[in-house]
C-alpha positions in Angstrom: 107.6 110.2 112.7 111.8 111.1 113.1 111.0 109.7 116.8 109.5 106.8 115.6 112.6 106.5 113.2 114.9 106.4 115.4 113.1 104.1 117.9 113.2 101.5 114.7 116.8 101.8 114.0 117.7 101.1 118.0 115.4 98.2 117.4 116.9 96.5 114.6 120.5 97.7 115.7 119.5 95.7 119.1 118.1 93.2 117.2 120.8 92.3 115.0 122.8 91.3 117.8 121.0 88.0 118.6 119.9 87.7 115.0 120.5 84.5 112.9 121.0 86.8 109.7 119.9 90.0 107.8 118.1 90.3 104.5 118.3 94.0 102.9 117.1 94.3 99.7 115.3 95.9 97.2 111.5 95.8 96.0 109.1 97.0 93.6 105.6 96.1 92.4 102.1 97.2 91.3 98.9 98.5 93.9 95.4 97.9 93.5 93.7 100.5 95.8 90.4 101.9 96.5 88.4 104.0 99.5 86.9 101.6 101.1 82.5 103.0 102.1 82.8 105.5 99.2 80.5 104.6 96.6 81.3 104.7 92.8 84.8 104.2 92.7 86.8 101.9 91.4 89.9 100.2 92.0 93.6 102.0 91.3 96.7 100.3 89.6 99.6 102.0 91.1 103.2 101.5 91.5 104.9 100.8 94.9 109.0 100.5 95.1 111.3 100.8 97.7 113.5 98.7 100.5 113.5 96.2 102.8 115.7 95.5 105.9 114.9 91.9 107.9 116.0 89.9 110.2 115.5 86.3 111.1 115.6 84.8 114.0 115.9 80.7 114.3 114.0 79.0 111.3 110.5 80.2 111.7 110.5 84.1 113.0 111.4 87.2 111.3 111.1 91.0 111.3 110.6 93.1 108.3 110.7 96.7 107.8 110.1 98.5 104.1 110.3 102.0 103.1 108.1 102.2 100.5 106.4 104.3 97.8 103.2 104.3 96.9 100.8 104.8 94.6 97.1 104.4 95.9 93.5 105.9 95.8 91.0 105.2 93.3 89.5 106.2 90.0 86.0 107.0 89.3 83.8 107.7 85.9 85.1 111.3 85.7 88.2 111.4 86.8 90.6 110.0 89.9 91.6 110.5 93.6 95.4 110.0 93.6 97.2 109.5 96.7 101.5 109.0 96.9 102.3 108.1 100.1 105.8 107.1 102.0 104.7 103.5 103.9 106.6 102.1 106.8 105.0 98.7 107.2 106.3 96.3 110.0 105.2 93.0 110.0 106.4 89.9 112.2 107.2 87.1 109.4 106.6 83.8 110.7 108.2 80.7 108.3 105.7 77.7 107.4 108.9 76.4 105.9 112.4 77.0 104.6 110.6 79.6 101.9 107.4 80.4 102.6 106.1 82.7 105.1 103.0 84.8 106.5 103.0 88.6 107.4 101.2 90.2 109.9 102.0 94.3 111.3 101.3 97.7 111.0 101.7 100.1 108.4 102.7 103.7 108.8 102.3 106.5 105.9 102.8 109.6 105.2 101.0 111.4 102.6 103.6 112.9 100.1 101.0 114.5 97.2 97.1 114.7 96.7 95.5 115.0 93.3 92.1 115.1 92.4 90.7 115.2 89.0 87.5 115.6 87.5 87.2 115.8 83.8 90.5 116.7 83.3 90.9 119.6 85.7 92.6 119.2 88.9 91.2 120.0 92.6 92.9 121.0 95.4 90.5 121.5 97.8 89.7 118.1 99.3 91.2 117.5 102.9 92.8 114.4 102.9 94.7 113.3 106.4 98.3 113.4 106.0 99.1 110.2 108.2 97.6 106.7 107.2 97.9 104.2 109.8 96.9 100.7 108.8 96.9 97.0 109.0 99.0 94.7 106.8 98.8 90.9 106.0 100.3 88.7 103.5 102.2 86.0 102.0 105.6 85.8 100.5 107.5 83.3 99.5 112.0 83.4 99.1 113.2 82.1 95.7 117.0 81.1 95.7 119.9 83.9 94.8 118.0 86.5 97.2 115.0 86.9 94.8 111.7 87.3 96.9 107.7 87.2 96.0 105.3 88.8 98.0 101.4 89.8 98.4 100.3 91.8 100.9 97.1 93.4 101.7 97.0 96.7 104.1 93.8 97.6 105.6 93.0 101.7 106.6 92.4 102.3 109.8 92.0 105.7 109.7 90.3 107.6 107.3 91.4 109.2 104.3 89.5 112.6 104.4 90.5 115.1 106.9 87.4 116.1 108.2 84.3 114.4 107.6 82.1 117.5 109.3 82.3 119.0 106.1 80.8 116.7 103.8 83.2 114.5 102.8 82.2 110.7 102.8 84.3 108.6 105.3 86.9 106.0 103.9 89.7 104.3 104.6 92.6 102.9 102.4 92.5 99.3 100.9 95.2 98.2 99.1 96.6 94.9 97.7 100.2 94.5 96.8 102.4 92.3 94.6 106.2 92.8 94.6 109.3 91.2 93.5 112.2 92.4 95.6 116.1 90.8 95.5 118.0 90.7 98.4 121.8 92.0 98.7 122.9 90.6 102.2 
């Protein structure tokens, strides 16, 4: 992940050379997550906040970058599967006009804290994968003085549990996302 850090920050540094202009901001917004081929759950309203560096190039491409937080998993009738993770989405923006564009990348996460419970008492012992790769598409549309609207839906592409040898049923993350974010630059 710190390699693949770095390799982003050359990017955009390279990037921002031939760039038509920057957009850094800030966003927040609510989740609504589930596992996707697990039966009897259902969906999770969670909280996702965190920033956004883009650049645009010409009228109708752009690159996007967030670092976000996020609240996913899913709930069932006893209790919940919460997952936090730290996202990394990168998606190509492509402008139908002045102010509203499509989304289309991949997603990087990395799982910052697992909590299971089941009628009110917590388990640890469920192996959960601690990377998340998946895919991301969306809308979003820019409001004048920097203000931005956006909804994405990201698509697992691995699968949540560790090891599905031992019993666990296979599943992947499937999240959709509404934000507000306000850009600075």
């Amino acid at each position: 992940m710190k390699k693949f850090a770095i390799f982003f920050t050359l990017c955009l540094l390279t990037f921002s050379a031939t760039a038509q202009s920057l957009d850094f901001g800030v966003k927040a917004g609510l989740n609504f997550s589930n596992i996707t081929d697990a039966s009897n759950l259902d969906t999770r309203t969670g909280f996702v906040a965190g920033v956004f560096l883009g650049i645009k190039f010409g009228d109708k491409i752009a690159v996007q970058g967030d670092l976000l937080y996020s609240q996913q998993g899913a709930e069932f009738d006893l209790g919940n599967f919460d997952l936090d993770y730290l996202n990394v989405p990168l998606v190509l923006k492509y402008y139908l006009s002045d102010r509203f564009n499509v989304h289309l990348g991949p997603q990087f996460g990395v799982l910052l804290n697992q909590e299971t419970t089941i009628i009110g008492e917590t388990i640890d012992d469920i192996a959960t994968n601690n990377f998340d790769l998946s895919g991301v598409i969306g809308i979003g549309y820019d409001l004048p003085l920097g203000l931005r609207l956006e909804g994405r839906y990201s698509f697992g592409l691995s699968d949540v549990p560790n090891d599905v040898a031992k019993g666990l049923v296979e599943g992947k993350n499937s999240v959709a996302t509404l934000s507000v974010g306000f850009a600075f630059l």
